[in-house]
C-alpha positions, -999 to +999 in steps of 0.1 A: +004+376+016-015+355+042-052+361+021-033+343-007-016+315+016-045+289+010-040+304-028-016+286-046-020+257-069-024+222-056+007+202-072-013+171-088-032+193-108+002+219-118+019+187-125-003+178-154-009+215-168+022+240-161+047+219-148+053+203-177+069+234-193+104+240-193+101+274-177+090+259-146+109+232-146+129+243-114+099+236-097+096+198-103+138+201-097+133+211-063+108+184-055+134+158-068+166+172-054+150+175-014+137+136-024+172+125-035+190+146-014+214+153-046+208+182-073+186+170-099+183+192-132+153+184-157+169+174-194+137+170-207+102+157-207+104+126-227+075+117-248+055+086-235+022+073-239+015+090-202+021+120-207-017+127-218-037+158-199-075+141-200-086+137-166-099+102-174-063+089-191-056+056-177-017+069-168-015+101-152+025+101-150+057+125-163+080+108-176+111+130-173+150+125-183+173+137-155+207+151-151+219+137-121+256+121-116+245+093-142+216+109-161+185+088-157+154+084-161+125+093-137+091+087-133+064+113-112+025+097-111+001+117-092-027+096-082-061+111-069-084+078-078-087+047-054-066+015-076-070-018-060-041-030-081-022+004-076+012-013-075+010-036-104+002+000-120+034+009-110+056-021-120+037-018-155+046+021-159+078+012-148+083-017-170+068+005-203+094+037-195+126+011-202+109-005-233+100+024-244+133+041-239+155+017-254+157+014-293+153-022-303+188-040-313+204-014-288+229-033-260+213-037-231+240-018-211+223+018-224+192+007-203+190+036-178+183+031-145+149+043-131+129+061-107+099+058-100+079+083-074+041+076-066+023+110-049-008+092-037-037+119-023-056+083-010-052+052+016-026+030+000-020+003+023-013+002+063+018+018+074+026+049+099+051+070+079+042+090+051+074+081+027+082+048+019+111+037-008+123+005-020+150-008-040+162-043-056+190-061-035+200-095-036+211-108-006+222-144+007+198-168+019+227-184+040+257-164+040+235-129+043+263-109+018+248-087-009+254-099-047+277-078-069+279-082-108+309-075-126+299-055-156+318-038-185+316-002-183+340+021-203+355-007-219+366-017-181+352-044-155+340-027-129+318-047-099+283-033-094+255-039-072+222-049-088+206-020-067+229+002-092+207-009-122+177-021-113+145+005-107+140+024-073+109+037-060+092+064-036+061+064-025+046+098-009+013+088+013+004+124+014-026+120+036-007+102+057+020+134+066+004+153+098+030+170+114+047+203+113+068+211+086+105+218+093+127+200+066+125+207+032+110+173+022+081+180+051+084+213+037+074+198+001+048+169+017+030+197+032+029+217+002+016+183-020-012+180+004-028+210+013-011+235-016+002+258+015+034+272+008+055+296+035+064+330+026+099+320+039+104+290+026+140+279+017+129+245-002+144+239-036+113+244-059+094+259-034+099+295-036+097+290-076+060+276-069+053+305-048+056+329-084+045+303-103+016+291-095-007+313-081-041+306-080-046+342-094-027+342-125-045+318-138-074+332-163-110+332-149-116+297-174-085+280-158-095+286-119-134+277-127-112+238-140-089+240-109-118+245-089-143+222-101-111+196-101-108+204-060-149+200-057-146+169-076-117+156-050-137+165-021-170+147-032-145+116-043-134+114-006-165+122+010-181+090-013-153+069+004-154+080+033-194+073+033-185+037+017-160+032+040-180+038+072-213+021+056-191-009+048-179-012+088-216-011+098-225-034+070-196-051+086-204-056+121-243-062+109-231-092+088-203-100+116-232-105+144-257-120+115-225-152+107-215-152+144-253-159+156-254-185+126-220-198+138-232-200+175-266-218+162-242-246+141-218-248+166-247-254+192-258-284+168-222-298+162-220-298+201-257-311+208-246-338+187-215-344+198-225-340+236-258-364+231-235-390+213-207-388+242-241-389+270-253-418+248-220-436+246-219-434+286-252-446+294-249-475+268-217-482+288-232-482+318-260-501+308-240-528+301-221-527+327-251-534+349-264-560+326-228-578+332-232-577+366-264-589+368-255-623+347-219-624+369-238-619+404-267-647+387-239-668+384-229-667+423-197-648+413-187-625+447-195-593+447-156-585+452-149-599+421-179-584+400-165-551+412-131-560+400-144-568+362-168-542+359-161-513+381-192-513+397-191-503+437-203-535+461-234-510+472-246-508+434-242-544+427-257-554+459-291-535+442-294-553+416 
């Protein structure tokens, strides 16, 4: 089993070819219920404008219906590509799956809350932890209290948080998880990132991918895909690396280029600052002297010409 460790098939391309099926559903199940930390079951894969296999497709998402405690909906994007705008991408999926899930004239009240989990295999952001999640809460700008809604559930009034409704979502930085694996969710990161998966795993899904998706069971046509999709990775990162560490030199070149410009203006701005402050001071002094010279023509004391102009009895006695 060790040869075929390395073997097994990396999850952002099974999510978009074999994961999809219903017969390995429990393998997407096990990713959500170690993510939730509550057993998920898969209803279905609802039909979406995402859910398109071209490797180009501008959404690259599942849209899946979930039996949970309260049956909702939930969203799986595996990005590979670079988005500058990567979290408007998600808002917009995010805002799409509830239109597109809710018959028009329907009440709002059969909007279903949902989920939304982002497997990113690039740099999204600065941070130091590899799973971040977010939620909706309103809280008080004085009083610091959380809002609650009464709604109309079950023909009662029940009070509910706006948490309760509004969407929630994960992000998994997968480059970003270096450790050893020892939960199930590290269990899972681990897999996601470098497709390695324990013999003696324990972690829902896990030992279902471990049948499923071997490298080796796929025919010759299907690994030649897979592999050209891994080369293709590995040439995309190795490009941004490049760009990334062309762009700090290009950096530091242009950094020295503005601060050497900068130096040069800021040597003007002070040149002319310190020649007008110079010239200031010897116009000042000049007529200082030129006071004392009319004062002391005058037969003023030289005690009193030092009084009006400041001049020491030594200078004015020169003059």
């Amino acid at each position: 089993m060790g040869e075929l460790k390395d073997r097994y098939i990396r999850f952002d391309w099974a999510i978009k070819r074999m994961l999809r099926d219903k017969a390995n559903f429990a393998v997407l199940e096990g990713l959500l219920t170690v993510l939730f930390e509550d057993k998920t079951q898969i209803v279905e894969i609802l039909e979406s404008e995402g859910n398109q296999l071209a490797e180009t497709d501008k959404f690259n998402r599942v849209d899946i219906k979930a039996k949970n405690s309260k049956g909702e909906i939930i969203l799986v994007e595996v990005q590979n590509t670079r988005e500058v705008y990567y979290l408007e991408r998600i808002l917009y999926g995010v805002a799409k799956t509830i239109t597109e899930h809710i018959s028009l004239g329907e009440s709002y009240g059969n909007i279903k809350k949902v989920y939304s989990i982002s497997i990113v295999y690039f740099d999204l952001g600065k941070g130091n932890d590899y799973l971040y999640h977010g939620q909706n809460r309103f809280i008080g700008v004085h009083a610091d209290d959380e809002l609650q809604i009464t709604t109309k559930q079950e023909d009662a009034l029940l009070p509910k948080y706006p948490r309760e409704i509004f969407p929630e979502y994960y992000i998994i930085r997968v480059n970003e998880f270096n450790k050893v694996a020892k939960t199930p969710l590290e269990e899972w990161v681990n897999y996601l990132k470098t497709g390695e998966i324990e013999p003696e795993t324990k972690a829902p899904g896990l030992s279902e991918a471990r049948e499923k998706l071997k490298y080796y069971s796929m025919t010759p046509g299907e690994r030649h895909a897979y592999d050209e999709h891994l080369n293709a990775i590995m040439i995309q990162n190795d490009v941004l690396s490049t760009a990334k560490m062309e762009g700090l030199a290009e950096g530091r070149a242009e950094g020295r280029a503005e601060g050497r410009a900068e130096g040069r203006a800021e040597g003007r701005a002070e040149g002319r600052a310190e020649g007008l402050e110079e010239g200031w001071a010897k116009g000042k002094a000049e007529g200082l002297l030129s006071t004392a010279r009319k004062l002391k023509s005058m037969g003023m004391p030289p005690e009193d010409i030092s009084l009006a102009t400041g001049l020491t009895i030594e200078e004015i006695q020169e003059l």
